[in-house]
DSSP file (Angstrom, degrees, kcal/mol; ACC not computed):
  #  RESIDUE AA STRUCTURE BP1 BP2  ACC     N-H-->O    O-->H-N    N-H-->O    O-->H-N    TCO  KAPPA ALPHA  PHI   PSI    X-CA   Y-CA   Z-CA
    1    1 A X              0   0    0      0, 0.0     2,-0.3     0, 0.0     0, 0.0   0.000 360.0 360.0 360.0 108.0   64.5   10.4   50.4
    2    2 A X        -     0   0    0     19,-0.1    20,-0.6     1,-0.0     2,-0.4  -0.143 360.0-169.4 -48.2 100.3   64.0    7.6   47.9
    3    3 A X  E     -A   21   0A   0     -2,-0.3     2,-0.4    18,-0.2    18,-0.2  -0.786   7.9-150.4-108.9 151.5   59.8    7.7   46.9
    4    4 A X  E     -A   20   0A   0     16,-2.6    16,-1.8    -2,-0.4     2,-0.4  -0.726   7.4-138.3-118.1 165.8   58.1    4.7   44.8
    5    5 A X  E     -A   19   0A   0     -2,-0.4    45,-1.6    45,-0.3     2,-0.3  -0.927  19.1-171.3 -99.0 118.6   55.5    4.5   42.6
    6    6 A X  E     -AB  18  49A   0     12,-3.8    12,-1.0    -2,-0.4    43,-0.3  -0.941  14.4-143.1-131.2 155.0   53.1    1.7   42.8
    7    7 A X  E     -AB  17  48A   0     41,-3.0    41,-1.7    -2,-0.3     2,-0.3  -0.554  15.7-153.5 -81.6 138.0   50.1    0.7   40.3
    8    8 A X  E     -AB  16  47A   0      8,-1.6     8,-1.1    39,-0.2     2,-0.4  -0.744   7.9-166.3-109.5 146.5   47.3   -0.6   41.9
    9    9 A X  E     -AB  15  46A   0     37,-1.4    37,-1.1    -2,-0.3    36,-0.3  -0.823  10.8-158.8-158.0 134.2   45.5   -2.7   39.9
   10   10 A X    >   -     0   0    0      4,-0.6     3,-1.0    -2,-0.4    34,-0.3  -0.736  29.2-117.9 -83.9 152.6   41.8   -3.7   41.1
   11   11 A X  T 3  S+     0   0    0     32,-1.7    33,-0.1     1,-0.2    32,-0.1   0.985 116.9  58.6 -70.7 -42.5   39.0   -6.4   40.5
   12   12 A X  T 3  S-     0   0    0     31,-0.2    -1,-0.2     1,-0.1     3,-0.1   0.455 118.2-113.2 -60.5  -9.7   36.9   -3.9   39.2
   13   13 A X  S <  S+     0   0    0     -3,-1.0    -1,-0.1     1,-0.3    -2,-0.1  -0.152  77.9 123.1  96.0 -33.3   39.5   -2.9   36.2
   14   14 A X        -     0   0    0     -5,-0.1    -4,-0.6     1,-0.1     2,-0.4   0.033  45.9-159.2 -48.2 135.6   40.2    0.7   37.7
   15   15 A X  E     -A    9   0A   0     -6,-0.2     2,-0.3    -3,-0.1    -6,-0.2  -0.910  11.3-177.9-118.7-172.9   43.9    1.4   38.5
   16   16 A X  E     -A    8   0A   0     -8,-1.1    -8,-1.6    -2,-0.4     2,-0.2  -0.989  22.2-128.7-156.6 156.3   45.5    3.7   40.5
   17   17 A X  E     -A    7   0A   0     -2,-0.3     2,-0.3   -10,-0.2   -10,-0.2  -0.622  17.4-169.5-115.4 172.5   48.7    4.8   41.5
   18   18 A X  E     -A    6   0A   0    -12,-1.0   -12,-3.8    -2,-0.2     2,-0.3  -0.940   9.5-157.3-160.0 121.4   50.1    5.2   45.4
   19   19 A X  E     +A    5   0A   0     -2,-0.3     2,-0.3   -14,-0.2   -14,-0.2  -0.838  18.8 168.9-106.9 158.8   53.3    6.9   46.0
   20   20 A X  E     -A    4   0A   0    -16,-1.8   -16,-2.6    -2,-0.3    -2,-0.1  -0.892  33.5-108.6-167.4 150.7   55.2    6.1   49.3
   21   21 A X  E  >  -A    3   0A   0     -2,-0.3     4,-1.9   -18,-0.2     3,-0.3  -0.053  32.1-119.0 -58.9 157.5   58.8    6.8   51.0
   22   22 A X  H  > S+     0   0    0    -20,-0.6     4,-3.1     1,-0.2     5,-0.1   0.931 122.3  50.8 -68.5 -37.7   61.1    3.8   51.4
   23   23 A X  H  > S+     0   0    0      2,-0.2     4,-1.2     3,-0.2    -1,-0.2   0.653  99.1  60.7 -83.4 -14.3   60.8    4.7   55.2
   24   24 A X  H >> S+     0   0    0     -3,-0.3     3,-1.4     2,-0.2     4,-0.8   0.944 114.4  45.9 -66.8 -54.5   56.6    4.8   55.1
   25   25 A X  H >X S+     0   0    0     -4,-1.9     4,-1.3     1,-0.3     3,-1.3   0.816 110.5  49.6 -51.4 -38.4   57.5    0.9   53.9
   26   26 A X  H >< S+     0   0    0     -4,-3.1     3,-1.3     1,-0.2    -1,-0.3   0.917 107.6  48.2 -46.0 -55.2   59.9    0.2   56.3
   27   27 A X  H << S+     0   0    0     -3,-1.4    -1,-0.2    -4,-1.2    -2,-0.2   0.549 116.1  46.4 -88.1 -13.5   58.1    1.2   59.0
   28   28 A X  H << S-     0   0    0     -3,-1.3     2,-0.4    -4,-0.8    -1,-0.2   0.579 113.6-113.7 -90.5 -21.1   54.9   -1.0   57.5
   29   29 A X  S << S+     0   0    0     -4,-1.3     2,-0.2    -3,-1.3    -2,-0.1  -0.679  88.2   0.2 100.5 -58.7   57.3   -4.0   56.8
   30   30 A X  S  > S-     0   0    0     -2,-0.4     4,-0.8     1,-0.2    73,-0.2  -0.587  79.7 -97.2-158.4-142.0   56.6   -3.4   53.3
   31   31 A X  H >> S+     0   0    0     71,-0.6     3,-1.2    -2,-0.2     4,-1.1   0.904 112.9  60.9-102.3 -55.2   54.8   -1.3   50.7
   32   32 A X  H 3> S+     0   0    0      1,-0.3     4,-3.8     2,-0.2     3,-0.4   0.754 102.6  44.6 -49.4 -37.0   52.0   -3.8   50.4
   33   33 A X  H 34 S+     0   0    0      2,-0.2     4,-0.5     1,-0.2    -1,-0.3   0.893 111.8  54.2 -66.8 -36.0   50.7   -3.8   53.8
   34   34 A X  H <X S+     0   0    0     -3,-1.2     4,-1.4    -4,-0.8    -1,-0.2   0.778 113.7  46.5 -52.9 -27.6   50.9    0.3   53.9
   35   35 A X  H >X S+     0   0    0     -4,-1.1     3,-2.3    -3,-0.4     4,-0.9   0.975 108.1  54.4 -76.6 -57.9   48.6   -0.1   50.5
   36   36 A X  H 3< S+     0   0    0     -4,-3.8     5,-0.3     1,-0.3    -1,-0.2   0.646 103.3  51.5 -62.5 -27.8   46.6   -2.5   52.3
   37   37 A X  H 34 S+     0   0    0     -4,-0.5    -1,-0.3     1,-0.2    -2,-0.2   0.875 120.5  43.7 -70.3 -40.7   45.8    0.4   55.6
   38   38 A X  H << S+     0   0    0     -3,-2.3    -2,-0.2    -4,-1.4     2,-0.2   0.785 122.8  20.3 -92.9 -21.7   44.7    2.8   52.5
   39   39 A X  S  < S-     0   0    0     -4,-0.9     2,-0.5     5,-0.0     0, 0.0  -0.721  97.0 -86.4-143.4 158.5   42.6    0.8   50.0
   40   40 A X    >>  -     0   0    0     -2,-0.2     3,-2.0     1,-0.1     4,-1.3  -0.708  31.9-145.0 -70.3 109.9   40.6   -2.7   50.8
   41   41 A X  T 34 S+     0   0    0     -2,-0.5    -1,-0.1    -5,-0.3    -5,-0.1   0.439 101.2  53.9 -77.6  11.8   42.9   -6.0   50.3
   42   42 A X  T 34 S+     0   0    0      1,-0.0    -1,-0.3    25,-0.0    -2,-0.0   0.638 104.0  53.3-127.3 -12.5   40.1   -8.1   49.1
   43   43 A X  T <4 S+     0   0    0     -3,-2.0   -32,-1.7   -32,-0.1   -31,-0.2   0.897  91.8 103.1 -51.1 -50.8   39.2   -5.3   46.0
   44   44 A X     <  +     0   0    0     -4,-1.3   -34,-0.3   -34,-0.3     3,-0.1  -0.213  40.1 168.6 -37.1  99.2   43.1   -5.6   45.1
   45   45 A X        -     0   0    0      1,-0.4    22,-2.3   -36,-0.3    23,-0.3   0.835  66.9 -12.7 -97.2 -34.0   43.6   -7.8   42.1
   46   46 A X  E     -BC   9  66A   0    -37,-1.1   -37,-1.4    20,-0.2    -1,-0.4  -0.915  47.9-148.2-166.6 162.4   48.0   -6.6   41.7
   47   47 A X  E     -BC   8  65A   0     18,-0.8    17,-1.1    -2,-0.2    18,-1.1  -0.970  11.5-176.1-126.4 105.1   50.5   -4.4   42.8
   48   48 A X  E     -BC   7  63A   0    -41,-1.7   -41,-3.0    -2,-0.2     2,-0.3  -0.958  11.4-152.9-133.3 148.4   53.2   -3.3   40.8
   49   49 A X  E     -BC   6  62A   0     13,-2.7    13,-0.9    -2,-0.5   -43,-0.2  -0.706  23.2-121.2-111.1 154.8   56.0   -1.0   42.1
   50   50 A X  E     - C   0  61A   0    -45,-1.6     2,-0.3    -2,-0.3    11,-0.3  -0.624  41.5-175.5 -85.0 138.4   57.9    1.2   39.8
   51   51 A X  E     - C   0  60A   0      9,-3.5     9,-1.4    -2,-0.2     2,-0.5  -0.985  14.1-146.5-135.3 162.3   61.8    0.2   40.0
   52   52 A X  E     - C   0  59A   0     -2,-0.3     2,-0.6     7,-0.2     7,-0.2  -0.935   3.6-146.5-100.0 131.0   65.0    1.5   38.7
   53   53 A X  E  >> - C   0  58A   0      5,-2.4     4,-4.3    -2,-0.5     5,-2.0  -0.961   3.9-158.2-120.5 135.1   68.3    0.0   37.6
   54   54 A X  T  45S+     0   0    0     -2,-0.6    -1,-0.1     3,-0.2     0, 0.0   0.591  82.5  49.0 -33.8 -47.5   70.9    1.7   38.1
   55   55 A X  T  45S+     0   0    0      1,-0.1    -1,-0.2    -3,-0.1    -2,-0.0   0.944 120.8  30.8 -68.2 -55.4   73.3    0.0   35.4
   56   56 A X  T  45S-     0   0    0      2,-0.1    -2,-0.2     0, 0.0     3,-0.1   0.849 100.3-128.8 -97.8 -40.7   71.2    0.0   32.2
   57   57 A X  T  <5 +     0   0    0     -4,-4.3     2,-0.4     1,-0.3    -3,-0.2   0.851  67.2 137.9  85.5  55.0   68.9    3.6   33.3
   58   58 A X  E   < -C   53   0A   0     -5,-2.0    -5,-2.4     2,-0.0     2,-0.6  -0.988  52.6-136.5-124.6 155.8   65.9    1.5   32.5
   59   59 A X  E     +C   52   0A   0     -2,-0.4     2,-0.2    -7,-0.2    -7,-0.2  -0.930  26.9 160.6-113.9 149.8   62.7    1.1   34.2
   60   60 A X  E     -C   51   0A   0     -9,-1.4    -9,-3.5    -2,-0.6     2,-0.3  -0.744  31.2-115.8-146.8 170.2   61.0   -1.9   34.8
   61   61 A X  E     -C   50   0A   0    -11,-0.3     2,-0.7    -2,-0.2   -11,-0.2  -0.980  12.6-159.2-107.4 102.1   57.9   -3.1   37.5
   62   62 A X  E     -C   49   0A   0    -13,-0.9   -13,-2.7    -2,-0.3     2,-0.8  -0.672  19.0-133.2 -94.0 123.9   58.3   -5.5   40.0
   63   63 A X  E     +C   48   0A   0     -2,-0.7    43,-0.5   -15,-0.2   -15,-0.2  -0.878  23.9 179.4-111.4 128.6   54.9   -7.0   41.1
   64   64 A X  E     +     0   0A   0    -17,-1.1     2,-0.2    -2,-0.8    40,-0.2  -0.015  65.7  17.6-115.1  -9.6   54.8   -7.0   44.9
   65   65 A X  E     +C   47   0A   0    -18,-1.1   -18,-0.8    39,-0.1     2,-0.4  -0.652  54.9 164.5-179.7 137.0   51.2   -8.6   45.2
   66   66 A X  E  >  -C   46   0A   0      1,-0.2     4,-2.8    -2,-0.2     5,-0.2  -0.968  28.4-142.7-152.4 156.4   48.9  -10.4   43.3
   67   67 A X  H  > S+     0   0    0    -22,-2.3     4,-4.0    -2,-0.4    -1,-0.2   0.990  99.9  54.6 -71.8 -48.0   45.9  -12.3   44.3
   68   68 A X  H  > S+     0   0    0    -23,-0.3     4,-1.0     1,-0.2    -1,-0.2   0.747 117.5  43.3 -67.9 -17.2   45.9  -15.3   42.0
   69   69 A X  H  > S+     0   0    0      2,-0.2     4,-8.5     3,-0.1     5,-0.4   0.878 109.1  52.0 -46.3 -57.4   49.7  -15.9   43.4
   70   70 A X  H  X S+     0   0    0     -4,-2.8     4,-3.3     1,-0.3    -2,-0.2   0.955 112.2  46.3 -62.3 -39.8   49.3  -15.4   46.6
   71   71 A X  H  X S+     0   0    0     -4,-4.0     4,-1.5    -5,-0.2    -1,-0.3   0.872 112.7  49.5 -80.0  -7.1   46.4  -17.9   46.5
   72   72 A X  H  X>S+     0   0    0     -4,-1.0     5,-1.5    -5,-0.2     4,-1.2   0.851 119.2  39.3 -47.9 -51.5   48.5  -20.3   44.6
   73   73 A X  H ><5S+     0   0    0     -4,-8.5     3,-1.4     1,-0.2    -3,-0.2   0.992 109.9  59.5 -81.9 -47.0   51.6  -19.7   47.5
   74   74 A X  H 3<5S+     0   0    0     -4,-3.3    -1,-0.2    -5,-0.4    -2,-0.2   0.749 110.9  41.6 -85.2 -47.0   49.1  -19.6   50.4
   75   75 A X  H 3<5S-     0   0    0     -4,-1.5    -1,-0.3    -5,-0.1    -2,-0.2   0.607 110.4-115.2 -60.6 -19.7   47.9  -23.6   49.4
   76   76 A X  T <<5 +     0   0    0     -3,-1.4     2,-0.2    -4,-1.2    -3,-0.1   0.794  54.2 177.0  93.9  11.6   51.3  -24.9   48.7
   77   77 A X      < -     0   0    0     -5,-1.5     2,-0.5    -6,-0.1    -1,-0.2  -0.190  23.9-145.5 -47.1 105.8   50.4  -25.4   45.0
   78   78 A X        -     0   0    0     53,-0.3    53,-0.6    -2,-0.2    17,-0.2  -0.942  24.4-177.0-127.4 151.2   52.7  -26.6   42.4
   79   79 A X  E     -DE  94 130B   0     15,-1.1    15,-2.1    -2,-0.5     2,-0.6  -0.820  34.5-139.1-152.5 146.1   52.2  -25.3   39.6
   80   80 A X  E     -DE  93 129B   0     49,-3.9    49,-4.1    13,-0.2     2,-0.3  -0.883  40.1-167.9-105.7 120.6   53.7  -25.4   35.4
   81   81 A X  E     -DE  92 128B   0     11,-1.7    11,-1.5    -2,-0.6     2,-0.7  -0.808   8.4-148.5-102.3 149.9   53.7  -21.3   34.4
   82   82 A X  E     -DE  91 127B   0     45,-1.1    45,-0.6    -2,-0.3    44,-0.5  -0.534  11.1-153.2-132.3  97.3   54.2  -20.6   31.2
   83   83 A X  E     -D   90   0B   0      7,-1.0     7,-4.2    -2,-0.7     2,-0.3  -0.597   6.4-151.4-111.6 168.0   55.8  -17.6   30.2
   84   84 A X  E     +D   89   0B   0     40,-1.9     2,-0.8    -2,-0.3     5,-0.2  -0.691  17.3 167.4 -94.7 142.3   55.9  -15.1   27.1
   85   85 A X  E >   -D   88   0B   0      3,-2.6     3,-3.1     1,-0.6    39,-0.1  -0.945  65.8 -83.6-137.2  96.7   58.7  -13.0   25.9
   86   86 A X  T 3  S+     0   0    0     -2,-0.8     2,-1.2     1,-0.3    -1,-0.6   0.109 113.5   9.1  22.2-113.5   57.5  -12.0   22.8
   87   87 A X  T 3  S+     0   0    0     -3,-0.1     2,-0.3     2,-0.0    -1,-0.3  -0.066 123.5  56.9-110.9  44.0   58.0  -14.3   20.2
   88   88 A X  E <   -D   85   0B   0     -3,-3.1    -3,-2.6    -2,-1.2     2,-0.3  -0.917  60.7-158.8-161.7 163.0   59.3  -17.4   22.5
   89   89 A X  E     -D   84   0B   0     -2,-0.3     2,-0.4    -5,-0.2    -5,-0.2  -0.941   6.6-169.7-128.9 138.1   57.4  -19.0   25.3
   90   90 A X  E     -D   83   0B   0     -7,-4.2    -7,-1.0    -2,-0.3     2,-0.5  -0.983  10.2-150.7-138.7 145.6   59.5  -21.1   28.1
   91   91 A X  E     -D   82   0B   0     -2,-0.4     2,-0.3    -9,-0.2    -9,-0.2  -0.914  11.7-170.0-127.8 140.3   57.4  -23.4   30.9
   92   92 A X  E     -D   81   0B   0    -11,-1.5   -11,-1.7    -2,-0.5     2,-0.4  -0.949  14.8-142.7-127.1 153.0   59.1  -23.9   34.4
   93   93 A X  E     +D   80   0B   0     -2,-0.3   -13,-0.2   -13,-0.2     2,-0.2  -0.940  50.6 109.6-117.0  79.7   57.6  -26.5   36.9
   94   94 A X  E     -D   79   0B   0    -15,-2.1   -15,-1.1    -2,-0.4    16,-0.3  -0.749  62.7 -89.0-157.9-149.2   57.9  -25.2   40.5
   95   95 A X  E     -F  109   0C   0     14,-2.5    14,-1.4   -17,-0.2     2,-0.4  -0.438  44.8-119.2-110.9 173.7   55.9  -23.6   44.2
   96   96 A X  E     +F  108   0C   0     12,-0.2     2,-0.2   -24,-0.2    12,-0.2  -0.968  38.7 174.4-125.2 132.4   55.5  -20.0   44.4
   97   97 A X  E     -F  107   0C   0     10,-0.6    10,-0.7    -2,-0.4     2,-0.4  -0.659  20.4-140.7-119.9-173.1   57.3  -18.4   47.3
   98   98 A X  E     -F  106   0C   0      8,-0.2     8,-0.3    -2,-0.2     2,-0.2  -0.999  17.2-136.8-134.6 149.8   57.7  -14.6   48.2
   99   99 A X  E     -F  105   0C   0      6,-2.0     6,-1.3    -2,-0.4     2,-0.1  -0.861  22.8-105.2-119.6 164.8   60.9  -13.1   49.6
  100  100 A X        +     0   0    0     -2,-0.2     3,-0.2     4,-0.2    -1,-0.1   0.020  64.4  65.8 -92.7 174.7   61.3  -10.7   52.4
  101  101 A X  S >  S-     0   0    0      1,-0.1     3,-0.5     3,-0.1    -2,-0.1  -0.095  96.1 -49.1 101.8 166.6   62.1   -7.0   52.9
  102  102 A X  T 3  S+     0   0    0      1,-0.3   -71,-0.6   -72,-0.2     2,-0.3   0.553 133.4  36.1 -43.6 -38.6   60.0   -3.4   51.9
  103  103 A X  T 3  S-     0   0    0    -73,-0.2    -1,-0.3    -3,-0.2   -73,-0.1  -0.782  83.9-166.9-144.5  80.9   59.5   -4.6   48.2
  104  104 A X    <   -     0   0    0     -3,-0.5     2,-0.3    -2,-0.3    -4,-0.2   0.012   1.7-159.7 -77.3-168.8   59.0   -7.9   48.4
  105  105 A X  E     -F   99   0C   0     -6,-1.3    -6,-2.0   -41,-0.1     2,-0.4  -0.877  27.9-101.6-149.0 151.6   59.1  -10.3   44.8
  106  106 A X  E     -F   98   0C   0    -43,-0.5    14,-1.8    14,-0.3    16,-0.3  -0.959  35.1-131.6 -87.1 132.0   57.6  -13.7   44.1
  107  107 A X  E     -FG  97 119C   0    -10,-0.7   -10,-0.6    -2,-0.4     2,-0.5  -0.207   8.6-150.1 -87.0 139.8   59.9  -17.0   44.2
  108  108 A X  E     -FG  96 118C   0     10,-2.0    10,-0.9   -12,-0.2     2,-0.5  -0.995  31.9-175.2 -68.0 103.4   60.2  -19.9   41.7
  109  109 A X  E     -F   95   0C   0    -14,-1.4   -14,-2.5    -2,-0.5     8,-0.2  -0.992  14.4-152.5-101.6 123.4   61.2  -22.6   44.2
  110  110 A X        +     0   0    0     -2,-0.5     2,-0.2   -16,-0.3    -1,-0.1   0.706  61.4  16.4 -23.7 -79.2   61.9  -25.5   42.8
  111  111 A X  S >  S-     0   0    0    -17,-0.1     3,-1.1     0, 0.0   -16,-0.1  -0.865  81.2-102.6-129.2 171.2   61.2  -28.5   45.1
  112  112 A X  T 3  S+     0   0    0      1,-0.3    -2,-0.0    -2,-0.2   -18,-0.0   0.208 119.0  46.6 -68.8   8.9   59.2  -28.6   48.1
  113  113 A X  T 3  S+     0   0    0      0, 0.0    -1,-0.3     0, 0.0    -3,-0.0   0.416  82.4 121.3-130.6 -13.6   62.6  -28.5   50.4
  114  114 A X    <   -     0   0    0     -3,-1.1     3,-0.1     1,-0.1    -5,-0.0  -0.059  56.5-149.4 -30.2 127.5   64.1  -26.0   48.7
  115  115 A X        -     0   0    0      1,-0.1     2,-0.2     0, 0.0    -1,-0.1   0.133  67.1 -22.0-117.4  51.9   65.0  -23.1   50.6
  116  116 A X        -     0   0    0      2,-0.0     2,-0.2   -17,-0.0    -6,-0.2  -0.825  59.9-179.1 166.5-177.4   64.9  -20.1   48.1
  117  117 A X        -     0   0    0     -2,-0.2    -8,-0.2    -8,-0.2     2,-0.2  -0.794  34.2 -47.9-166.0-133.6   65.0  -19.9   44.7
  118  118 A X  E     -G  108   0C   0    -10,-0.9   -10,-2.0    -2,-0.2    -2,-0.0  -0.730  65.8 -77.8-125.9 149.5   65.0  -17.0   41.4
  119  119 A X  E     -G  107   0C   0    -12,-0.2     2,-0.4    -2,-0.2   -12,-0.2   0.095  43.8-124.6 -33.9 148.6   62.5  -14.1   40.8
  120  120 A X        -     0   0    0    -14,-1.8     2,-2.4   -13,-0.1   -14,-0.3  -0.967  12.6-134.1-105.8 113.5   59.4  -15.1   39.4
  121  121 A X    >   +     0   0    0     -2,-0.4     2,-1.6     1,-0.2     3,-1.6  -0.216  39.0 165.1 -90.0  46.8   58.7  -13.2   36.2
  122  122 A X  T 3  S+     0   0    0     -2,-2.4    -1,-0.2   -16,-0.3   -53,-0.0   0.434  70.8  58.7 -67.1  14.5   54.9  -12.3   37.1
  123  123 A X  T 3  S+     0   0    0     -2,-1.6    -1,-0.3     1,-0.1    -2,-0.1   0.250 104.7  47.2-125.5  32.7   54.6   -9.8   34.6
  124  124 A X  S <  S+     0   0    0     -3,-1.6   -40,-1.9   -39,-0.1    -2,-0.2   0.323  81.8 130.2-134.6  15.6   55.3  -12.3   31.6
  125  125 A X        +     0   0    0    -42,-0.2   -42,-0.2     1,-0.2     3,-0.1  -0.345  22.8 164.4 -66.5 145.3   53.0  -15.0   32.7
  126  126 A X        +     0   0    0      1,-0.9     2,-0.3   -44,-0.5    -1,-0.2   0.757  63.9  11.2-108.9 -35.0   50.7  -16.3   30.3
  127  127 A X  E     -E   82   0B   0    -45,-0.6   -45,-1.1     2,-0.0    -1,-0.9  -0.748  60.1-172.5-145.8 158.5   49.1  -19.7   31.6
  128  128 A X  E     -E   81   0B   0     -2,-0.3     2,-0.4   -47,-0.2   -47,-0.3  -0.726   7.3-176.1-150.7 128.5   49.4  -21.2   35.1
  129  129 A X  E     -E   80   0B   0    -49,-4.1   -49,-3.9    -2,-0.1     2,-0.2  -0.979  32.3-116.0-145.6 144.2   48.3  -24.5   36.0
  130  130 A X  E     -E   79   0B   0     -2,-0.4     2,-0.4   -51,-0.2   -51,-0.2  -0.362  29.2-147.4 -61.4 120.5   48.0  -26.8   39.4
  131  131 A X              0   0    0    -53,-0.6   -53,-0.3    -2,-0.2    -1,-0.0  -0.711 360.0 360.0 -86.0 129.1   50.5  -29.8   38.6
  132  132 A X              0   0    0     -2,-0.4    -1,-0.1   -55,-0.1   -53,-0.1   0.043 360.0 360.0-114.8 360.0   48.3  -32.7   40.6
């Protein structure tokens, strides 16, 4: 039985870590809402879930909730991010969406009619700002 990791990240600074079975998420919808039964959602500053790939034998973090997204997706915002990769910086113009399933991801969508679009790199943001 496949168990995750995920970092809990707090307003307060604190983190903490929360392990759970693929099947506690399932059965929750998805990790975050099981996190949400154990800890208070409105203390909860990010979420980031431990992940594997398979190909490369690396690990990497998928962040699975974060507040200043979520209020960004939850108004309908678009919004110019600007992320950092070490020594180059790239700026994309688009909404924030979330896709579905146990460990869910945040969306780039493009335009406002779009229906999907590519992972959202939320752990290389640097700047975000509301496009008016």
């Amino acid at each position: 039985m496949k168990e995750y990791k995920a970092i809990i990240s707090k307003l307060n600074g604190n983190q903490l870590e929360f392990w759970a079975t693929e099947e506690e998420c399932k059965r929750n919808k998805n990790i975050s809402n099981l996190i949400f039964k154990e800890y208070d959602k409105n203390e909860i500053d990010k979420i980031d879930v431990e992940m594997f790939n398979q190909y490369t034998n690396d690990k990497f973090y998928e962040r699975t909730y974060d507040k200043t997204l979520e209020k960004l997706r939850d108004n309908n915002n678009r919004v110019e991010i600007t992320y950092n990769f070490g020594e180059s910086e790239e700026k994309t113009r688009c909404y924030i969406g979330k896709s579905t399933g146990w460990i869910p991801c945040y969306l780039e969508i493009k335009k406002s009619n779009s229906t999907g679009g590519g992972g959202l790199l939320a752990r290389c943001i640097k700047d975000i700002k509301i496009i008016r």
